[in-house]
C-alpha positions as CSV (number, residue, x, y, z in Angstrom):
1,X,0.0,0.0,0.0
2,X,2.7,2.6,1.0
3,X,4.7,1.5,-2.1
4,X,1.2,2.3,-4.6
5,X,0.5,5.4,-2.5
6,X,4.4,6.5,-3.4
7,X,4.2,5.7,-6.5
8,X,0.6,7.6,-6.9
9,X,3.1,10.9,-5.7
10,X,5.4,10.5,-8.1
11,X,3.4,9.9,-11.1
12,X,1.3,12.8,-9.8
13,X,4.3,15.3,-9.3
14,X,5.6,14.2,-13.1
15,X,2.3,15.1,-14.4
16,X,2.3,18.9,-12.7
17,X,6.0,18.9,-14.1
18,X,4.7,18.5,-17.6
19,X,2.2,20.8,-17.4
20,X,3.9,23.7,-16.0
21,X,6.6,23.1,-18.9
22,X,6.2,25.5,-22.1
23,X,4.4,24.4,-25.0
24,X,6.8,23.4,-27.6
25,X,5.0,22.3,-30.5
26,X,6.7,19.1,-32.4
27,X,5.3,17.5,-35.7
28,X,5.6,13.8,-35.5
29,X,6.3,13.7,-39.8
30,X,9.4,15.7,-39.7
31,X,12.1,17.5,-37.9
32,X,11.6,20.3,-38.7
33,X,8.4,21.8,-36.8
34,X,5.5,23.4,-38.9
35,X,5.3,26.5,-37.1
36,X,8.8,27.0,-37.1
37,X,9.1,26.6,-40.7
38,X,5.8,29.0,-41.3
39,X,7.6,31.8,-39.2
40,X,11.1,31.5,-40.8
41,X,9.1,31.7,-43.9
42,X,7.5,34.6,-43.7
43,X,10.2,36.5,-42.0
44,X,12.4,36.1,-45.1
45,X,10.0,36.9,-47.7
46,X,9.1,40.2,-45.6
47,X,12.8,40.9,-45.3
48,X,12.8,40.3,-49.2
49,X,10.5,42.6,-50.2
50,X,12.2,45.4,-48.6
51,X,14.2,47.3,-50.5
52,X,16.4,49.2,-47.7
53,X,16.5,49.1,-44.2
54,X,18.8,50.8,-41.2
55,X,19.8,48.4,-38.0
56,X,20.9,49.6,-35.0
57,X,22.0,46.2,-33.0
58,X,24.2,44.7,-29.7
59,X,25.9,42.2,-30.7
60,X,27.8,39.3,-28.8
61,X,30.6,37.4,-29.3
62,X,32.3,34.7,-26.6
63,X,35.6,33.2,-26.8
64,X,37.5,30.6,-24.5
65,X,40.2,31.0,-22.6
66,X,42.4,28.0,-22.3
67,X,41.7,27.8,-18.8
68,X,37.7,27.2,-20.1
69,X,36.7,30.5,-18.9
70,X,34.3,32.4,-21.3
71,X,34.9,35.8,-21.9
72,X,32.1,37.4,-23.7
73,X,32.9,40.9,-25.8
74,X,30.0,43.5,-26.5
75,X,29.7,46.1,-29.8
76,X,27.0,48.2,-30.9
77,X,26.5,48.0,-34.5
78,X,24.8,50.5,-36.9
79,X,23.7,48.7,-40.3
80,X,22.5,50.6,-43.6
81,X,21.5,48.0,-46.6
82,X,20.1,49.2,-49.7
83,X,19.3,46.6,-52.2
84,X,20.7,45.1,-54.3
85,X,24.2,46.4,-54.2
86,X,25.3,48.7,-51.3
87,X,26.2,48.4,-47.6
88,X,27.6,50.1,-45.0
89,X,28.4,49.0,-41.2
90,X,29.5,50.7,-38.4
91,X,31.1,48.8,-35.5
92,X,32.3,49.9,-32.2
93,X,33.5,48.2,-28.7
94,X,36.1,47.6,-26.3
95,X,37.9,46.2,-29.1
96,X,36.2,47.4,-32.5
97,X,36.0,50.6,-34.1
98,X,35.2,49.4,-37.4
99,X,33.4,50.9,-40.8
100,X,32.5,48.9,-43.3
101,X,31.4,49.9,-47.2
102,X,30.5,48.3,-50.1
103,X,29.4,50.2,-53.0
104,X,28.9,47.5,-55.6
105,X,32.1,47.4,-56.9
106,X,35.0,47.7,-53.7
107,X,34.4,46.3,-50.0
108,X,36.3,48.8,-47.9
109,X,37.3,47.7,-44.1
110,X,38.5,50.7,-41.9
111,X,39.8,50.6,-38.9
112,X,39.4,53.7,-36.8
113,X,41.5,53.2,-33.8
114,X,44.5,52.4,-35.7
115,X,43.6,54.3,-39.1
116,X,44.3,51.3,-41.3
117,X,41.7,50.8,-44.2
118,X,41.6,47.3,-46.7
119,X,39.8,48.0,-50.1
120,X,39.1,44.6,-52.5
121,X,37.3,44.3,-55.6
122,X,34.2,42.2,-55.0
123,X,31.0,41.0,-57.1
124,X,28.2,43.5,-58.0
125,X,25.5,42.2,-55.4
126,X,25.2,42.0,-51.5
127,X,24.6,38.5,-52.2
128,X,27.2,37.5,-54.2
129,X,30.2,39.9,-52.0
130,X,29.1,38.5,-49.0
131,X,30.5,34.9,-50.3
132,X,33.0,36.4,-51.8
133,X,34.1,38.3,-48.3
134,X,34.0,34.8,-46.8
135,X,35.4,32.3,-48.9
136,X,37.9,35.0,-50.5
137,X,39.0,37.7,-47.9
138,X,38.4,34.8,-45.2
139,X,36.2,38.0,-43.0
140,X,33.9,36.1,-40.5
141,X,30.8,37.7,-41.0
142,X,27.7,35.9,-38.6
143,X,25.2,38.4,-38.8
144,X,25.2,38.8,-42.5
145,X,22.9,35.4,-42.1
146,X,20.1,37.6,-42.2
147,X,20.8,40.1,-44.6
148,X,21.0,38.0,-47.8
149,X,17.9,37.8,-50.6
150,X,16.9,34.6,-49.3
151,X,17.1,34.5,-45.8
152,X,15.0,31.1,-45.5
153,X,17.1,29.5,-48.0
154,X,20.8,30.2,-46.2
155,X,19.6,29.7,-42.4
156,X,18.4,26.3,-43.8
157,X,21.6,25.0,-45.1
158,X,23.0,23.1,-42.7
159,X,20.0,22.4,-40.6
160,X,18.7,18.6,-39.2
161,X,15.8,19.4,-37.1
162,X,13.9,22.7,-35.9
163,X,11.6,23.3,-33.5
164,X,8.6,26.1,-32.3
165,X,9.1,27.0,-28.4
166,X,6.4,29.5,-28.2
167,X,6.0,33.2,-27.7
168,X,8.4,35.6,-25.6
169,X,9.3,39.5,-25.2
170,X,12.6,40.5,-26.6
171,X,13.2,44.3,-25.5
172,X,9.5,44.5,-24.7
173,X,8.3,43.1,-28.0
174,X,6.4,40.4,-28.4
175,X,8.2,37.4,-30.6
176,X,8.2,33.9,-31.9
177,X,10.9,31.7,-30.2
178,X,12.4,29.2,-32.8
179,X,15.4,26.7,-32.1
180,X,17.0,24.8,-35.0
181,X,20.3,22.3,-34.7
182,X,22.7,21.7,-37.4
183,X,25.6,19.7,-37.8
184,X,28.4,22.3,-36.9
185,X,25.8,25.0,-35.4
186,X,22.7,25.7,-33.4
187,X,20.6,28.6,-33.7
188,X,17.8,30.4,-32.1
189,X,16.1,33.1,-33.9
190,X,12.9,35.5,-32.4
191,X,11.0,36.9,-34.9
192,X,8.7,40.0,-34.5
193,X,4.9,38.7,-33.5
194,X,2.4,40.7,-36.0
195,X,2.7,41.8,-39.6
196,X,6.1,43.3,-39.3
197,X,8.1,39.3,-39.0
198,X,11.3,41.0,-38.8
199,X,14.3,39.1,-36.4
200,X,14.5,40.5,-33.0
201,X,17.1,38.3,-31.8
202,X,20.0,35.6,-32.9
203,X,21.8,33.7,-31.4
204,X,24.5,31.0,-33.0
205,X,26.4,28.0,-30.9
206,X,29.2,26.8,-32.3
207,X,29.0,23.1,-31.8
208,X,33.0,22.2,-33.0
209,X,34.8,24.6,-30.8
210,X,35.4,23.3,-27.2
211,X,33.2,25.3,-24.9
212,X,30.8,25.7,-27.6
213,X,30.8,29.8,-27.9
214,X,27.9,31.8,-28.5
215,X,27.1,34.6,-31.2
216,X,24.5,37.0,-30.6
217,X,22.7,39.8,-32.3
218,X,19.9,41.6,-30.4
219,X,17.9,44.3,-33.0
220,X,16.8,47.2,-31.1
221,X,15.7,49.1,-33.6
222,X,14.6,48.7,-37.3
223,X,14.0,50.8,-40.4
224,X,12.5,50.4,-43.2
225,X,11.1,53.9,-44.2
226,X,13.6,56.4,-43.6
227,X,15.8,56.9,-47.2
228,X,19.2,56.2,-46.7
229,X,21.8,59.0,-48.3
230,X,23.4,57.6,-50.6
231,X,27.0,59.0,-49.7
232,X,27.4,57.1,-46.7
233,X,27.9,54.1,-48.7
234,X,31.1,55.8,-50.2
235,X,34.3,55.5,-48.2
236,X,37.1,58.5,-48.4
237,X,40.5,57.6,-46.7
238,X,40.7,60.2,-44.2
239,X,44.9,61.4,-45.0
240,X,46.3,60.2,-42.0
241,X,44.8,56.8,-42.8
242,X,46.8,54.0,-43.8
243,X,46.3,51.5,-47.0
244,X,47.2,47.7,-46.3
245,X,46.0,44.3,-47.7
246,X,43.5,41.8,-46.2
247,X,45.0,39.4,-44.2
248,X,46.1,36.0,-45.8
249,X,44.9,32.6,-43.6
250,X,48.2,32.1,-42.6
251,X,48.4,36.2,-41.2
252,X,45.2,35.8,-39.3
253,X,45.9,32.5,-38.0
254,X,49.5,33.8,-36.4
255,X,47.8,36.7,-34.9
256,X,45.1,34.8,-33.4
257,X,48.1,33.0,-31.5
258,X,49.5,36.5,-30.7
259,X,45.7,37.4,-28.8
260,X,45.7,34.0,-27.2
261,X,49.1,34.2,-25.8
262,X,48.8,38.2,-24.8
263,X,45.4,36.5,-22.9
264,X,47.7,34.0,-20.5
């Protein structure tokens, strides 16, 4: 009797468990959860059909110390994108202070603190550059997830399974919560409840990296009506700035030793 009546407990305390837990809507045909997939959806074809918009975002970056402790760095970030061919980013922090312009035909990387500016000749479309950036000039650009055409189409990439966790504030607006896993990476995305689906908040883990580090990007504000002047996307090398090249793998890779072993 005592062992039923236990037993009675502890089914009943699972049960209260399970209902006070949020509801996370899975579909039983695929991985990838229907709601999830409608949100995603819809936030990239509104973010599509917009022909400019102006960011202003706090972004996130950890990295691991050998010891294992994270150290997490903060910048504020000022995006302008004007489709289909010009960019400009302005990136500041403890360690940053960083423009970035693209024009359709150069991407130019200045560095404030240090005057130091990088110009390359890239493709003629935000698309296409941002690639080129990657593969080419080996830049590390996370955010840019969300600013190519097809949003939906390079967030999906790489993913297995994705799931719908339900509805929270981000800065006091209402979102959807979404979680999707890859093979290298997990995400999280919230995405802007009402007719405005634009991304609020993302966040990337990096599965391959011991500690698993975390990249984030918080939208505070978004616009989509205000023109953007079209100098801004035009860089003009102040004259006591400097010209030098991108950085080969093998440069970046012997000064990323230099930061660790400054760190010990």
């Amino acid at each position: 009797m005592n062992i039923s009546l236990k037993a009675g407990r502890l089914f009943c305390v699972f049960f209260v468990f399970y209902l006070l837990l949020p509801s996370i809507s899975y579909s039983e045909n695929s991985d990838i959860d229907p709601m999830a997939d409608k949100i995603l959806r819809q936030m990239s074809e509104y973010l599509k059909g917009l022909d400019h918009f102006i960011i202003r975002a706090e972004t996130a970056y950890e990295t691991v110390l050998d010891t294992g402790q994270k150290l997490t760095y903060l910048n504020q970030v000022s995006v302008y994108l004007q489709r289909p061919n010009r960019l400009y980013v302005h990136r500041t922090g403890m360690i940053r202070d960083q423009e970035i312009f693209y024009n359709g035909k150069t991407l130019t990387i200045f560095g404030r603190k240090k005057r130091l500016y990088a110009i390359a000749q890239v493709p003629p479309t935000l698309d296409s550059m941002f690639d080129y950036a990657i593969s080419q000039l080996h830049l590390t650009a996370p955010g840019s997830d969300l600013f190519y055409t097809d949003v939906y189409g390079g967030l999906m990439g790489d993913v297995e399974s994705g799931m719908y966790i339900g509805k929270n504030k981000v800065n006091g607006i209402m979102c959807h919560h979404l979680a999707y896993r890859g093979s290298e990476v997990d995400w999280q995305l919230w995405v802007e409840d009402g007719p405005c689906p634009i991304p609020r908040k993302y966040v990337i883990t990096t599965k391959w990296v011991t500690g698993a580090p975390e990249y984030s990007m918080t939208i505070l504000d978004f616009d989509s009506k205000t023109p953007i002047p079209g100098p801004i996307f035009i860089f003009k090398p102040p004259k006591d700035a400097k010209r030098v090249a991108f950085l080969t793998p093998s440069q970046i890779e012997r000064l990323k030793k230099h930061i660790k072993e400054q760190r010990k």
